[in-house]
C-alpha positions in Angstrom: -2.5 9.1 16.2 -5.6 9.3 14.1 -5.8 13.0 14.2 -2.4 12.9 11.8 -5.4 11.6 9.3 -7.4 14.5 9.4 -7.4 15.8 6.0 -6.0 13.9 3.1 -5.9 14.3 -1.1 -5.8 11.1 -3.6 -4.7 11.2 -6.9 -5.9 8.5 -9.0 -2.7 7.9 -11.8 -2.4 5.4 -14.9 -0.7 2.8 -14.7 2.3 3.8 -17.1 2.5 6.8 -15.0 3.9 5.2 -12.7 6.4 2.0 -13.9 8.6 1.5 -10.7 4.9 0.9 -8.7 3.5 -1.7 -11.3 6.7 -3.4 -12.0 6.8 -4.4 -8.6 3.1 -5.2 -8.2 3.3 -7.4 -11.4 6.6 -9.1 -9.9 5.2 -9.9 -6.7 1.6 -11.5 -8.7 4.0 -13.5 -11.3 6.5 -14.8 -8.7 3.2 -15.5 -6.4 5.0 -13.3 -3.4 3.8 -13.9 -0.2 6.0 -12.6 2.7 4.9 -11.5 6.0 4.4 -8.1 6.9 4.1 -8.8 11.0 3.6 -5.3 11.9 2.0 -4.5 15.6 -1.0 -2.1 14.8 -2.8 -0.1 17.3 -6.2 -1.6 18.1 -7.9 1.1 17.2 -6.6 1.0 13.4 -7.4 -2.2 12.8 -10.3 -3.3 15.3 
């Protein structure tokens, strides 16, 4: 699985570039979200 990871590009955007993204960071911090994400990773993601 972790050769699908071989080559990757990031692009670092502003925030107003991108409104859906921080309008649903900023409603998660003012409504303190804090559901579970129970996802089984593979060990050798996370270990």
């Amino acid at each position: 699985m972790i050769e699908l990871f071989a080559e990757t590009n990031v692009k670092w955007i502003g925030r107003n570039r991108n409104k859906v993204a921080d309008n649903l960071c900023n409603h998660a911090l003012n409504n303190q979200c804090n559901l579970p994400f129970s996802t089984e990773y593979p060990s050798d993601i996370h270990n």
